[in-house]
N, C-alpha and C positions, 0 to 999 in steps of 0.2 A: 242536185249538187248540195251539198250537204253547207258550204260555207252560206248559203241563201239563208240558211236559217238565222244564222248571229249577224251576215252584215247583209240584209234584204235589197240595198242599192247595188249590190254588185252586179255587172253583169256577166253571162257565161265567157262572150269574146274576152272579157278586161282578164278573167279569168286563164282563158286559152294564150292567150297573149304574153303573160307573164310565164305561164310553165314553159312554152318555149322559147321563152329568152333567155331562162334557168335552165335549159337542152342544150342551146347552143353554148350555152357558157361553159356546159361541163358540169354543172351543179346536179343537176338530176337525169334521168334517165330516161328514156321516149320508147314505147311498145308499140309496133305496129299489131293487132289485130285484126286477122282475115273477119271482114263483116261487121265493125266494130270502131266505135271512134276511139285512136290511139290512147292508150295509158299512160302515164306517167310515173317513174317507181323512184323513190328515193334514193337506189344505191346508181351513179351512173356507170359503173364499169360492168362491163360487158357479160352477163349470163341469161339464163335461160329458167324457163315459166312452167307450170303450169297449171292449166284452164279447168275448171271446174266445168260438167256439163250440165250440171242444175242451177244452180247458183250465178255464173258467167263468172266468180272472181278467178283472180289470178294469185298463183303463190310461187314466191323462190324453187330453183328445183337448185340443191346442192351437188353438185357434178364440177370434179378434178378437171382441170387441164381444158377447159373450153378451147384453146386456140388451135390444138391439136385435134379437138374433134372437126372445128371447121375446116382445115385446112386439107384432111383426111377425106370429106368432104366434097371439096371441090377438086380433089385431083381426082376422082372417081366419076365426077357428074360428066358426062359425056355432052359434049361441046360443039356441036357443028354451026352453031351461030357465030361464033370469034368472039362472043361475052369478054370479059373481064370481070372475075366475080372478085365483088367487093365485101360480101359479109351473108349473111342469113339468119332469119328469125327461125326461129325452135321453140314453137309453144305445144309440150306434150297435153294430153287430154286423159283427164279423169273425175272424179269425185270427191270432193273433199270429205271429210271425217263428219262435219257439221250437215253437211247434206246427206251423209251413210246413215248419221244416226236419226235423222227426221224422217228417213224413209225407211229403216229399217232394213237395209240393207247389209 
């Protein structure tokens, strides 16, 4: 964690603790990541990522009309449990520009 560096007493929970307090308020945004401890993104209204597969970062993906894609969605997802879908995480996977150019790719 990078804040260890300037404030050394901190610790991770005091840490975790605050950004989802700043979650639940509305103030920031919370990432679930398959394999991965959640993220936390500064914008908190609702879009979608994605994941670097050298690096592990995460970036904005700019995409129209999210609520139309989820909703599109879930009336398509085939149902025989009685679910009630409440929402879904969309984190696409690639490479960022910074990992293409140190690998030459």
């Amino acid at each position: 964690m990078q804040i260890q560096n300037s404030h050394p007493n901190i610790s991770r929970a005091t840490v975790y603790r605050n950004l989802n307090i700043l979650y639940e308020e509305g103030k920031i945004g919370r990432i679930s990541v398959p394999d991965n401890a959640a993220k936390f993104d500064f914008m908190p209204a609702h879009h979608y990522h994605v994941r670097c597969e050298k690096c592990d970062k995460l970036f904005d993906v700019d995409m129209n009309d999210f609520d139309s894609v989820e909703e599109d969605l879930k009336r398509k997802i085939k149902n025989d449990n009685g679910f009630t879908f409440t929402g879904c995480d969309i984190i696409f996977k690639g490479i960022c520009p910074e990992c293409k150019k140190s690998a030459k790719i």
